[in-house]
PDB file as gemmi writes it, atoms N, CA and C in Angstrom:
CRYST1    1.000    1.000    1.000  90.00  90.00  90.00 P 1                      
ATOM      1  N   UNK A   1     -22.991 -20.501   4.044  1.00  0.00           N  
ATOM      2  CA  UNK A   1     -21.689 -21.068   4.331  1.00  0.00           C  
ATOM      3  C   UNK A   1     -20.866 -20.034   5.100  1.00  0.00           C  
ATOM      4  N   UNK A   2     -20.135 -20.330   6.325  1.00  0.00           N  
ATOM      5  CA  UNK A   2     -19.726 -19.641   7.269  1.00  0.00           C  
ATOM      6  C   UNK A   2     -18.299 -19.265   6.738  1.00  0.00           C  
ATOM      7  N   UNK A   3     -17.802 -18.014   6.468  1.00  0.00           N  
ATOM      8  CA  UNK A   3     -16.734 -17.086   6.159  1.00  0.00           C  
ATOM      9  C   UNK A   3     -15.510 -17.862   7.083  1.00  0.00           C  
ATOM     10  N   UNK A   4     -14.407 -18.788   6.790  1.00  0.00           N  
ATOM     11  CA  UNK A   4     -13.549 -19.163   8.447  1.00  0.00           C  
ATOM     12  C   UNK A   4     -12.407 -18.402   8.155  1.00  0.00           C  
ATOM     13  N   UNK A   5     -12.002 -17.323   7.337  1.00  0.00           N  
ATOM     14  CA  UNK A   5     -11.212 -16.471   7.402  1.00  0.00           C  
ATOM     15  C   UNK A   5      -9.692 -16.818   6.880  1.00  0.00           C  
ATOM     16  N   UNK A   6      -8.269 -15.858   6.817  1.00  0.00           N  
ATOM     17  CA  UNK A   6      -7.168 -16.124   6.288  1.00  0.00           C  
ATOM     18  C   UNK A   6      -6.501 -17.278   7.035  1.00  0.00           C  
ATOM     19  N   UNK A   7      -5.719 -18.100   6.233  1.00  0.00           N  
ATOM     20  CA  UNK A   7      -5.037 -19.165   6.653  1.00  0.00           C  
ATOM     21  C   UNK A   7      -3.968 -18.482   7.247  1.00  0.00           C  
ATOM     22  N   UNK A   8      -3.266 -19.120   7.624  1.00  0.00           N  
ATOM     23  CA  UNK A   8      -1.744 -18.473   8.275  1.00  0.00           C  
ATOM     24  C   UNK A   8      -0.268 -18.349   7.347  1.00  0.00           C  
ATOM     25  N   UNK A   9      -0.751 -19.345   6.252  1.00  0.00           N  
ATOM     26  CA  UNK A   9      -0.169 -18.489   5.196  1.00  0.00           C  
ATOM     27  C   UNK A   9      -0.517 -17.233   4.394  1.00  0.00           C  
ATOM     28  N   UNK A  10      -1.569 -17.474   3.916  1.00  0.00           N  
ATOM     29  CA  UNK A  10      -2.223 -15.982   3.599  1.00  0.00           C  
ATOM     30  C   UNK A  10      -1.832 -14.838   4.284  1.00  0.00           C  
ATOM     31  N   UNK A  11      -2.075 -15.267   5.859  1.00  0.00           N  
ATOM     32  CA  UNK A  11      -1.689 -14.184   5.911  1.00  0.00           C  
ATOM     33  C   UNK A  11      -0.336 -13.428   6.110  1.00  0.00           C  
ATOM     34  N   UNK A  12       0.553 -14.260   6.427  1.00  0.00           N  
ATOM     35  CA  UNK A  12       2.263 -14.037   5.889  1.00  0.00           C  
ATOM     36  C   UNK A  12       2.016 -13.568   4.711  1.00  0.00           C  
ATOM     37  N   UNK A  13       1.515 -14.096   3.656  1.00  0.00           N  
ATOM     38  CA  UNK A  13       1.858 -13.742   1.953  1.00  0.00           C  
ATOM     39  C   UNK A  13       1.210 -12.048   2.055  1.00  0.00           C  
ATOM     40  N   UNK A  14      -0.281 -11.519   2.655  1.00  0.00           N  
ATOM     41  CA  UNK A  14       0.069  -9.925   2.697  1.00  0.00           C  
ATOM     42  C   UNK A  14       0.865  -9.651   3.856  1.00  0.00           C  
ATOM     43  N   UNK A  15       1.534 -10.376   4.695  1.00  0.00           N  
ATOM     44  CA  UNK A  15       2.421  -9.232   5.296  1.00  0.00           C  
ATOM     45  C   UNK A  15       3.237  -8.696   4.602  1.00  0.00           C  
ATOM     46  N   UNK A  16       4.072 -10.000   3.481  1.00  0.00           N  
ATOM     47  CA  UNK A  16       5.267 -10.001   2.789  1.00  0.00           C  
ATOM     48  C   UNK A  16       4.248  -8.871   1.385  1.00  0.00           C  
ATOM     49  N   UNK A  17       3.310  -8.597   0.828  1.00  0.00           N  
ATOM     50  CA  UNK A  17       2.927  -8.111  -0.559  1.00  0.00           C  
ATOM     51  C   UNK A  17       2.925  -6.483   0.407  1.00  0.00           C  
ATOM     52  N   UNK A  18       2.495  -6.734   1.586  1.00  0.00           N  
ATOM     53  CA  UNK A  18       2.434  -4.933   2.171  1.00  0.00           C  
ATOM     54  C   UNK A  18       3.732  -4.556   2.014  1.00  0.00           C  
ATOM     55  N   UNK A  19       4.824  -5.599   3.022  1.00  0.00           N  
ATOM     56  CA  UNK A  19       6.080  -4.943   3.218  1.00  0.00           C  
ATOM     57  C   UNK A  19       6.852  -4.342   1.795  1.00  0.00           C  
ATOM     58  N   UNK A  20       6.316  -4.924   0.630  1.00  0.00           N  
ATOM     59  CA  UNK A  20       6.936  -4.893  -0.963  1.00  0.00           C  
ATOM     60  C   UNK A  20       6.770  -3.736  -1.076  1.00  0.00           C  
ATOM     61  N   UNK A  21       5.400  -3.335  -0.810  1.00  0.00           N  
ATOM     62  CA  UNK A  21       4.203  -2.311  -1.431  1.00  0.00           C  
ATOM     63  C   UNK A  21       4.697  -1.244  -0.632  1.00  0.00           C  
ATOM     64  N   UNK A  22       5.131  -1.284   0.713  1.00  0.00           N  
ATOM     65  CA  UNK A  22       5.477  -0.358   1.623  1.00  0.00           C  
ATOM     66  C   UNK A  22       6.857   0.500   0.725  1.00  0.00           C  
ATOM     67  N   UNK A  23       7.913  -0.740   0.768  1.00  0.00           N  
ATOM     68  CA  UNK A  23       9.120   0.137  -0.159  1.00  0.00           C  
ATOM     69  C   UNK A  23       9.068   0.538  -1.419  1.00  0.00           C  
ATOM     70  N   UNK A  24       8.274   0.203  -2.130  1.00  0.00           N  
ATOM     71  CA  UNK A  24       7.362   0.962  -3.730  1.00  0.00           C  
ATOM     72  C   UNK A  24       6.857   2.576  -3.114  1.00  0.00           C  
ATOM     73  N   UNK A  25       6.236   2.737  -2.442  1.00  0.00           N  
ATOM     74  CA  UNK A  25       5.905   3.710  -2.069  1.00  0.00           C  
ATOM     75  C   UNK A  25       7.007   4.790  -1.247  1.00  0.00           C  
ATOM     76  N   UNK A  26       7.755   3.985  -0.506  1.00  0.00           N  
ATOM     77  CA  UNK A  26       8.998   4.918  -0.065  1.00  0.00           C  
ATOM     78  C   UNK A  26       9.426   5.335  -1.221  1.00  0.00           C  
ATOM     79  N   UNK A  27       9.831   4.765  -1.965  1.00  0.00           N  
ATOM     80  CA  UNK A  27      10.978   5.254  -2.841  1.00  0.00           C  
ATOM     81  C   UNK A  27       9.901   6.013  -4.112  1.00  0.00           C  
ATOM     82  N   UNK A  28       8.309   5.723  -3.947  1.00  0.00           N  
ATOM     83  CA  UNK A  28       7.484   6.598  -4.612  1.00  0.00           C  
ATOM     84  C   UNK A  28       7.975   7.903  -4.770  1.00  0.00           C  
ATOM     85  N   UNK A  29       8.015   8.194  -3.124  1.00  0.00           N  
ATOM     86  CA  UNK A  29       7.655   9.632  -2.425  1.00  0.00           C  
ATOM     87  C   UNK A  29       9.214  10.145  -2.832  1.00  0.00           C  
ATOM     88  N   UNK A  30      10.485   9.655  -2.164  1.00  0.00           N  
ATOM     89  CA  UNK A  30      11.550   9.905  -2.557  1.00  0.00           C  
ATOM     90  C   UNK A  30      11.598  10.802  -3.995  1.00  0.00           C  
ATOM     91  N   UNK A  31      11.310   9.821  -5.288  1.00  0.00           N  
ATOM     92  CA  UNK A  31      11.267  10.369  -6.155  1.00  0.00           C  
ATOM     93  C   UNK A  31      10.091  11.324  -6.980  1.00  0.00           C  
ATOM     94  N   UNK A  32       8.919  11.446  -6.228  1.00  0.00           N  
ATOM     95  CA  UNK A  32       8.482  12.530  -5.990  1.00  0.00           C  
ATOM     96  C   UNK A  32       8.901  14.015  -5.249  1.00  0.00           C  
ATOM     97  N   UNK A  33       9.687  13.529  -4.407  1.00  0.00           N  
ATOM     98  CA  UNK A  33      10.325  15.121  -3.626  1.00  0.00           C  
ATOM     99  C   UNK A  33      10.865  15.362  -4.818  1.00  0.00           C  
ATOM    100  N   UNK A  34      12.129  14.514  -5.291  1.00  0.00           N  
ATOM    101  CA  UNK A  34      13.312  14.987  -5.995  1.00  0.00           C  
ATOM    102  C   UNK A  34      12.545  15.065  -6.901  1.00  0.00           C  
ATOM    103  N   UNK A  35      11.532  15.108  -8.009  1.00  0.00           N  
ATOM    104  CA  UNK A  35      11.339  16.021  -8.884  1.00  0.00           C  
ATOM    105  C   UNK A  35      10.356  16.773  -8.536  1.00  0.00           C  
ATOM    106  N   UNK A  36       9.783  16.982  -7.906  1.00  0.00           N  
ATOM    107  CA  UNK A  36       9.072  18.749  -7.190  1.00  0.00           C  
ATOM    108  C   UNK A  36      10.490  19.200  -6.731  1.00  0.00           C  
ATOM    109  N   UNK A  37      11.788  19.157  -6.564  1.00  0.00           N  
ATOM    110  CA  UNK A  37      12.620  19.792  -5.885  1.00  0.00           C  
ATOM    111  C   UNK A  37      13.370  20.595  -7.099  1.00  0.00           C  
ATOM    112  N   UNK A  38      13.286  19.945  -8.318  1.00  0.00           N  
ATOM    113  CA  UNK A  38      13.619  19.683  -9.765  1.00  0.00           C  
ATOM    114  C   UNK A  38      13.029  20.809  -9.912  1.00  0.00           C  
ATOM    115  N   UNK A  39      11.405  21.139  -9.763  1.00  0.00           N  
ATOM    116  CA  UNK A  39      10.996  22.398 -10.500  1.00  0.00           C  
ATOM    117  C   UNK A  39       9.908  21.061 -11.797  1.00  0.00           C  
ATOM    118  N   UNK A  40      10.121  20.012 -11.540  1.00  0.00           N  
ATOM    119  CA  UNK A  40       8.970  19.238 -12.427  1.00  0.00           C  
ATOM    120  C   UNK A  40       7.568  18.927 -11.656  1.00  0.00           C  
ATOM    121  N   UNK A  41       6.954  19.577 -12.272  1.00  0.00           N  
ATOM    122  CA  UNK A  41       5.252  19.512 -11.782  1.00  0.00           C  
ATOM    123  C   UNK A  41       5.040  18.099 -12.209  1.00  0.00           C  
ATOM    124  N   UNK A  42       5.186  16.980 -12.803  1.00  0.00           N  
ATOM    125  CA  UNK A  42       5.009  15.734 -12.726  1.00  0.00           C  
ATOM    126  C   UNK A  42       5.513  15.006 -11.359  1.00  0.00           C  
ATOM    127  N   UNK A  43       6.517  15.670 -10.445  1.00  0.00           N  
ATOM    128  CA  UNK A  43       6.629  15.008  -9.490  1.00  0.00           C  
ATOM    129  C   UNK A  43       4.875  14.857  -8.569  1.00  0.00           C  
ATOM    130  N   UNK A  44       4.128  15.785  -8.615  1.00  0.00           N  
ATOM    131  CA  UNK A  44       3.011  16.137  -7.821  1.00  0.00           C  
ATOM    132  C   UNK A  44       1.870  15.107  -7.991  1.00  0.00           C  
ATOM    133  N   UNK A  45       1.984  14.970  -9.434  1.00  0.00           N  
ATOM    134  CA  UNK A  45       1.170  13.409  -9.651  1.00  0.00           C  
ATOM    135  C   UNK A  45       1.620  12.124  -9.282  1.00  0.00           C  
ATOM    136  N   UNK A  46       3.213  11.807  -9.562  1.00  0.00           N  
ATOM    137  CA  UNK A  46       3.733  10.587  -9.168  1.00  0.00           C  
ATOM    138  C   UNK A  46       3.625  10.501  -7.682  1.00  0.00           C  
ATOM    139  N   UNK A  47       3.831  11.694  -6.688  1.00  0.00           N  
ATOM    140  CA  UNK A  47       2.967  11.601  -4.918  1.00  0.00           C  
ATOM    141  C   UNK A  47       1.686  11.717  -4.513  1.00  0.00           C  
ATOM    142  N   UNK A  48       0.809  11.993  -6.114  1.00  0.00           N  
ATOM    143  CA  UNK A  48      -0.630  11.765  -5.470  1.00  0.00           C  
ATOM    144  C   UNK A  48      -0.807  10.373  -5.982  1.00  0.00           C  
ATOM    145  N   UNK A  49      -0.454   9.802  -7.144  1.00  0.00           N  
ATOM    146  CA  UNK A  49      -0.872   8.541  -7.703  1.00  0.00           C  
ATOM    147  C   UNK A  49      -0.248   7.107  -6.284  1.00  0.00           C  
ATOM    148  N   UNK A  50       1.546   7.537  -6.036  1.00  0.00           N  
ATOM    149  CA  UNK A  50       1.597   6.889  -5.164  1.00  0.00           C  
ATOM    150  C   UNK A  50       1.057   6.569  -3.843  1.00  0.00           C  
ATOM    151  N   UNK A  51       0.406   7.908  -3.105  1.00  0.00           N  
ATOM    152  CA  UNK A  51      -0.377   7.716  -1.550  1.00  0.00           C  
ATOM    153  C   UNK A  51      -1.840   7.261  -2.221  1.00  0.00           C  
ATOM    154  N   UNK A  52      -2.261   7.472  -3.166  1.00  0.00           N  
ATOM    155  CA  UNK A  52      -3.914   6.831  -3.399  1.00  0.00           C  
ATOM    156  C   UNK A  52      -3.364   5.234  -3.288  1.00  0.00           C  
ATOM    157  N   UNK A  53      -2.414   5.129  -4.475  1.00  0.00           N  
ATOM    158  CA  UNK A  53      -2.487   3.094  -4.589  1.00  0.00           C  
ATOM    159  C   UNK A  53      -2.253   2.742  -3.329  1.00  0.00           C  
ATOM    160  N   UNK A  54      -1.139   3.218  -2.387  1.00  0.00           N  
ATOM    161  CA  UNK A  54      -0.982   2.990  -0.881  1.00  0.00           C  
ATOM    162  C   UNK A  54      -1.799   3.050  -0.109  1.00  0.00           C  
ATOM    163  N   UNK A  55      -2.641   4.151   0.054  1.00  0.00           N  
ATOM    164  CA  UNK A  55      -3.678   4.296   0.941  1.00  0.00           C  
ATOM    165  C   UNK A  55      -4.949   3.518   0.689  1.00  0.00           C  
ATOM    166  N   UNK A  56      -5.442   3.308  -0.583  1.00  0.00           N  
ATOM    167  CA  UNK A  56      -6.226   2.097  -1.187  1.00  0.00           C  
ATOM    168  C   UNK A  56      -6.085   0.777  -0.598  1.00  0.00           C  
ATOM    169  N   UNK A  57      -4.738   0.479  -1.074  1.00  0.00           N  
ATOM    170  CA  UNK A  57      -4.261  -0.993  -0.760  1.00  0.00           C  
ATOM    171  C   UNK A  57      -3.888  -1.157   0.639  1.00  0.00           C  
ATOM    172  N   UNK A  58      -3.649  -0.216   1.522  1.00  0.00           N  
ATOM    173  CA  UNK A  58      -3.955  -0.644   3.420  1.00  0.00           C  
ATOM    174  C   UNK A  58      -5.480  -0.797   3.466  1.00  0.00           C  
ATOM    175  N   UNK A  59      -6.099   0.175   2.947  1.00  0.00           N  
ATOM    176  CA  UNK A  59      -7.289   0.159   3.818  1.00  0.00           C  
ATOM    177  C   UNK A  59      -8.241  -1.036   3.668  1.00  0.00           C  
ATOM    178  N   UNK A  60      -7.785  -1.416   2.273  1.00  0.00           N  
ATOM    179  CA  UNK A  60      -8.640  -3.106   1.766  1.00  0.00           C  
ATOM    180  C   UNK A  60      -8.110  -3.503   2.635  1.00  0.00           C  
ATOM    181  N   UNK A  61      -6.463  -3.935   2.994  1.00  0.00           N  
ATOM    182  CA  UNK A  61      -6.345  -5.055   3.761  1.00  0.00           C  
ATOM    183  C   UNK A  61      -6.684  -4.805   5.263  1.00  0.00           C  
ATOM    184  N   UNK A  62      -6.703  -3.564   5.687  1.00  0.00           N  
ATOM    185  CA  UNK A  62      -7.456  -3.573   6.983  1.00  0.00           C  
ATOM    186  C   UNK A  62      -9.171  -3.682   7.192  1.00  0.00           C  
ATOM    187  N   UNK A  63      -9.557  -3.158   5.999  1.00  0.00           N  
ATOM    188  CA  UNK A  63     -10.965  -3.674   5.805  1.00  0.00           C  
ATOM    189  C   UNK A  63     -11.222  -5.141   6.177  1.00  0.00           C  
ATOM    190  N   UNK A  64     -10.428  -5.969   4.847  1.00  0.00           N  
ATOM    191  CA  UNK A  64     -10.829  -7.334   5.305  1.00  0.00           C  
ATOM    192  C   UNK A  64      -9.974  -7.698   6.440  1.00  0.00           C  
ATOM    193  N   UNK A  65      -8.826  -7.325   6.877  1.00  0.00           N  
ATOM    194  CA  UNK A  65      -8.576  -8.126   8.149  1.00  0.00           C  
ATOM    195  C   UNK A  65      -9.649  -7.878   9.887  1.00  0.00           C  
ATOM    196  N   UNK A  66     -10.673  -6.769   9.712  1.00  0.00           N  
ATOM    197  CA  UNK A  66     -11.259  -6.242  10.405  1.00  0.00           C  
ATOM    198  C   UNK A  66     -12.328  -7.643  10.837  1.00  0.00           C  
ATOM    199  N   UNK A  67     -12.821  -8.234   9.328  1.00  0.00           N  
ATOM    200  CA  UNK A  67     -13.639  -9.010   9.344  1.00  0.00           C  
ATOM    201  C   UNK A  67     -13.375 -10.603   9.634  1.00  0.00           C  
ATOM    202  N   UNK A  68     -12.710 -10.804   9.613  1.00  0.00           N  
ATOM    203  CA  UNK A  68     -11.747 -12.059  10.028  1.00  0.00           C  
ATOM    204  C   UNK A  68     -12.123 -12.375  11.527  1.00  0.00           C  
ATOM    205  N   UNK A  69     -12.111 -14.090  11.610  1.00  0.00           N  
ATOM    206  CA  UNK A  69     -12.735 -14.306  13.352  1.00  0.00           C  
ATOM    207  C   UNK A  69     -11.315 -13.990  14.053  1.00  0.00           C  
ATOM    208  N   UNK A  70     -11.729 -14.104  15.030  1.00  0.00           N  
ATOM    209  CA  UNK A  70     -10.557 -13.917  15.843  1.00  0.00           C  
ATOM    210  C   UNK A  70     -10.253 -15.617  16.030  1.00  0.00           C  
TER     211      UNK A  70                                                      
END                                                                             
């Protein structure tokens, strides 16, 4: 059975779950500076935990949007 790829809602719905995911992660990093700026070594995990889930969650969706017909 032939793969016919994201509907055109779908794919609005991850533009709109990236753009969410995008400002989760701004304000990740934000509050990662401000506590490494703090002198709290927990900021260092909350900016590695935040760029993994970020960098994870683009690369799936560029993974599968790679595969998608034109």
């Amino acid at each position: 059975m032939p793969y016919v790829g994201w509907s055109l809602e779908q794919r609005a719905a991850v533009k709109r779950w990236m753009l969410f995911a995008s400002l989760f992660a701004v304000a990740g990093v934000i509050l990662s500076v401000i506590l490494i700026a703090l002198g709290n070594s927990g900021g260092w995990v909350v900016l590695l935990m935040t760029v993994c889930i970020y960098g994870a969650s683009y690369l799936f969706v560029g993974n599968i949007k790679k595969k998608q017909p034109r």
